[in-house]
VOGU-3710 file (C-alpha; in Angstrom, 3 decimals, decimal comma):
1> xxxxxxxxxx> -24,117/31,842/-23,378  -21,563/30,204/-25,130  -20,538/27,890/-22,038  -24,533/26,536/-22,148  -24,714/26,122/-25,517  -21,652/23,968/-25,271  -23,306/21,926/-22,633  -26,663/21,809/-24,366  -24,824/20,355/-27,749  -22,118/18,297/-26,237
11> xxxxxxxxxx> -24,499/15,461/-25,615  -25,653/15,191/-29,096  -22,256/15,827/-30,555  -21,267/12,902/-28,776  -24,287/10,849/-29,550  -23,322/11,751/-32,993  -19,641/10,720/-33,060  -20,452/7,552/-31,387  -22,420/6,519/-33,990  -20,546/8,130/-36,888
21> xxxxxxxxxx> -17,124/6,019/-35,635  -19,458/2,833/-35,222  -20,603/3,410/-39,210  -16,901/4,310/-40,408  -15,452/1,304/-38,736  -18,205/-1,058/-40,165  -17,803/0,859/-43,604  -14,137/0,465/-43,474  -14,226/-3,518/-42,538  -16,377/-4,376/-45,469
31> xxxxxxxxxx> -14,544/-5,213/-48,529  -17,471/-3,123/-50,640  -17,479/0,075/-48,612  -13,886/0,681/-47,641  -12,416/2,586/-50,355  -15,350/4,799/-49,664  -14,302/4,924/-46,120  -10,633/5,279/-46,521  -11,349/8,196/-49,164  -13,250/10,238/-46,614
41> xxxxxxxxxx> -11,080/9,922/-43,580  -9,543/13,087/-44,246  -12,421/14,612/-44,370  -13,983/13,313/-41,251  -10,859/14,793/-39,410  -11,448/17,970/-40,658  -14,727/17,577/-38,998  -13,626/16,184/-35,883  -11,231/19,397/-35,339  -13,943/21,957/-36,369
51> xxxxxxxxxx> -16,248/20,210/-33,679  -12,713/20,311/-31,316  -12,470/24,258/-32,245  -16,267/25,139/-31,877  -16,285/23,195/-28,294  -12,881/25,160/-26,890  -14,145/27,305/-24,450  -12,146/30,635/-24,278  -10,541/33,126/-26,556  -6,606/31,568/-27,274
61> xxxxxxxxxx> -4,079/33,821/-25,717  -1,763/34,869/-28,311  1,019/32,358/-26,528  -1,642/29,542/-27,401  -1,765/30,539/-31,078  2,217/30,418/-30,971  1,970/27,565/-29,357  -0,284/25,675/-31,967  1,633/26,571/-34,545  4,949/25,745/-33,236
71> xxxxxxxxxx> 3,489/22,033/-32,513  2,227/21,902/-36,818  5,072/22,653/-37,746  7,608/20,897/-35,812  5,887/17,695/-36,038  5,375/18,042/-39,747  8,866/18,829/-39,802  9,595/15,875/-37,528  7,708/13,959/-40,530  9,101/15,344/-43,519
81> xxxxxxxxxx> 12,934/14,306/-42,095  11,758/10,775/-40,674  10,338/9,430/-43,741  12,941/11,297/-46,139  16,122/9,505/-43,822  14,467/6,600/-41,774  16,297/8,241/-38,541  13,638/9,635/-36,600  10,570/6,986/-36,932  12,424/4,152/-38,321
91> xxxxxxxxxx> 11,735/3,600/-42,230  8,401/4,454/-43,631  6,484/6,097/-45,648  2,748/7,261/-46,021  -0,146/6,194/-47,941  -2,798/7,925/-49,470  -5,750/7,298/-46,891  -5,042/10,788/-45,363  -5,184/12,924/-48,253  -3,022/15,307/-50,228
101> xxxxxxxxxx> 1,049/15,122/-49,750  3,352/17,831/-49,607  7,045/16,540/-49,440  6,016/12,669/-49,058  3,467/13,839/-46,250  -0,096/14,398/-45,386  -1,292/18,037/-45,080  -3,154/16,558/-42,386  -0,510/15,602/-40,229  0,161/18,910/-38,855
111> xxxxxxxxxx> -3,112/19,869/-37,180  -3,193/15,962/-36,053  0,080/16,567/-34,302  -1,735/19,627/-32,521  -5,039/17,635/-31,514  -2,859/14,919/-29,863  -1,199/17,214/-27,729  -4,231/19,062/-27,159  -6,239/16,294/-26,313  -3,765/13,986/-24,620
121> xxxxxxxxxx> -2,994/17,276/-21,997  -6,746/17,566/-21,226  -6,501/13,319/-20,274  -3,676/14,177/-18,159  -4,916/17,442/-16,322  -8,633/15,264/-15,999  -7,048/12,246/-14,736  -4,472/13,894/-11,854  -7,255/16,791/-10,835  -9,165/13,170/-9,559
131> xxxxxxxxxx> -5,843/11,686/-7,960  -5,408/12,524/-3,662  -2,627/12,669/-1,958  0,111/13,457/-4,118  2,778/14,018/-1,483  4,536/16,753/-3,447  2,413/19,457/-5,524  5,411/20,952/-7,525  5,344/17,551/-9,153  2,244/18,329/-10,733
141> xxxxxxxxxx> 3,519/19,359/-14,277  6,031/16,777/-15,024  3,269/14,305/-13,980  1,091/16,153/-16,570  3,778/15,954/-18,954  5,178/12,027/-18,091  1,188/11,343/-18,475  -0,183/13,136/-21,190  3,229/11,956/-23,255  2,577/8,107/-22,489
151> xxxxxxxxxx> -1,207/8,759/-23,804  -0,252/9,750/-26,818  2,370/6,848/-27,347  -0,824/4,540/-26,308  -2,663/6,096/-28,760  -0,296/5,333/-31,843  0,162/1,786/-30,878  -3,415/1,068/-30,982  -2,825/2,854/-34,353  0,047/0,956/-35,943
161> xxxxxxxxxx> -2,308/-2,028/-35,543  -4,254/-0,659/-38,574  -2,681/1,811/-40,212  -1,430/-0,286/-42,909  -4,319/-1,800/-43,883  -5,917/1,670/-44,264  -3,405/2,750/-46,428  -2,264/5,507/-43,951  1,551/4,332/-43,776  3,553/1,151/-43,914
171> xxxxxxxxxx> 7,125/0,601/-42,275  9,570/-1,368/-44,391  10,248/-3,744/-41,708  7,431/-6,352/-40,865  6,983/-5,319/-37,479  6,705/-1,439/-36,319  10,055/-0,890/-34,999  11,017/0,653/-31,253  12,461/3,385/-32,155  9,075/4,803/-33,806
181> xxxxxxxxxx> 7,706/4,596/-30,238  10,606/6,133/-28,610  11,016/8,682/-30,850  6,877/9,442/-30,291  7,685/9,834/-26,516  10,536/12,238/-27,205  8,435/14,150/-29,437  5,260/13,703/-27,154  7,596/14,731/-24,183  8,842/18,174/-25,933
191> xxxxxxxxxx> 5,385/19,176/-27,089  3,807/18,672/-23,489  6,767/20,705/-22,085  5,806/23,426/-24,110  2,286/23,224/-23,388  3,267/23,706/-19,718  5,903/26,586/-20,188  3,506/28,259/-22,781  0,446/28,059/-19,872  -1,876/27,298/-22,561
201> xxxxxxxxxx> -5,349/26,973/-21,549  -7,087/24,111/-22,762  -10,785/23,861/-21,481  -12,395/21,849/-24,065  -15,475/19,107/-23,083  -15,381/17,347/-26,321  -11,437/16,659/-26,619  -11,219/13,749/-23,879  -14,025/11,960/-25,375  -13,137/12,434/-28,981
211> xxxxxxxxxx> -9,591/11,209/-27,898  -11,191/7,966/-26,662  -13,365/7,373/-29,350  -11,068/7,563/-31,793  -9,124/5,164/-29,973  -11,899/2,920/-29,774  -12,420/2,835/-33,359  -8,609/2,135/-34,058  -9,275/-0,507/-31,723  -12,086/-2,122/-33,044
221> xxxxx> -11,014/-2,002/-36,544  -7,570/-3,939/-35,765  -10,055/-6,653/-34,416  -12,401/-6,686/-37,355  -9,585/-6,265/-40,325
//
């Protein structure tokens, strides 16, 4: 019941987020409607993981909870140290275009930490399960991991391009430095690891999709602003 519901509302979920990122990225462009915009991006990620949650199909194992909680709170960790000492990202610091702070960092940053890696696995497992002739099958999950790792450091370049003019965070140098991106891959390389050695089960129709339409709006917005 559940798996036909999902495929019965995906469609219009989908519909519905196309046209919701189309709106927030023409919102956020205009000079008039942006500090609307920027005010409710929070809350529009709060959405987007509810709709995430609601589409996962399955009951988490209890490794999968352990898992998701592990990935909050090392990456929020991760963020707490790299904007407090500059060594981990480079020097930065955040805005306040995704909410409430706690030590210098948004709440928010923790469960986005979780639906990178969640999402960025499902990319990986969807984009190998279509690839033939892989000569060696054990390779299979460090491809998953090399993969899914270099999607989410694609993801937070298109990113960079915007975040400071949406008041989401600023590095002090001009340009965003190469350490922030190696020290993503690291990160993104250690959380996919996990995912593999914790066998979580991610079977989720919406997460690909939302992945790429977020990165689409990222995208478009560094070409309007």
């Amino acid at each position: 019941m559940i798996h036909t519901l999902h495929t019965k509302d995906l469609k219009k979920v989908t519909r519905f987020l196309l046209s919701f990122y189309l709106i927030g990225a023409i919102g956020m462009a205009l000079p008039w409607t942006s500090a609307v915009f920027r005010f409710l991006t929070p809350f529009s990620l709060l959405m987007c993981f509810g709709l995430l949650a609601f589409f996962h199909d399955g009951k988490p194992a209890i490794r999968s909870w352990v898992f998701y909680l592990l990935v909050m709170v090392v990456g929020y960790a991760a963020e707490v140290v790299g904007v407090a000492t500059g060594v981990v990202f480079g020097a930065y610091e955040y805005g306040q275009g995704l909410g409430v702070k706690v030590l210098d960092v948004p709440l928010m940053l923790g469960p986005n930490w979780l639906f990178m890696v969640y999402a960025s696995s499902m990319v990986a497992d969807s984009l190998l399960s279509k690839v033939d002739g892989i000569p060696v099958k054990g390779w299979h999950p460090f491809l998953r991991i090399l993969l899914g790792s270099l999607v989410m450091v694609a993801y937070d370049l298109i990113v960079e391009q915007v975040a400071p003019k949406l008041d989401l965070w600023v590095f002090e140098a001009e340009a965003v430095p190469l350490q922030n991106y190696l020290a993503w891959f690291v990160l993104a390389v250690l959380f996919h690891t996990l995912f593999r050695l914790f066998k979580v089960q991610t079977r989720n129709p919406l997460s690909v999709r939302l992945l790429l339409m977020q990165a689409l709006f990222f995208a478009i917005l560094a070409l309007l602003l």
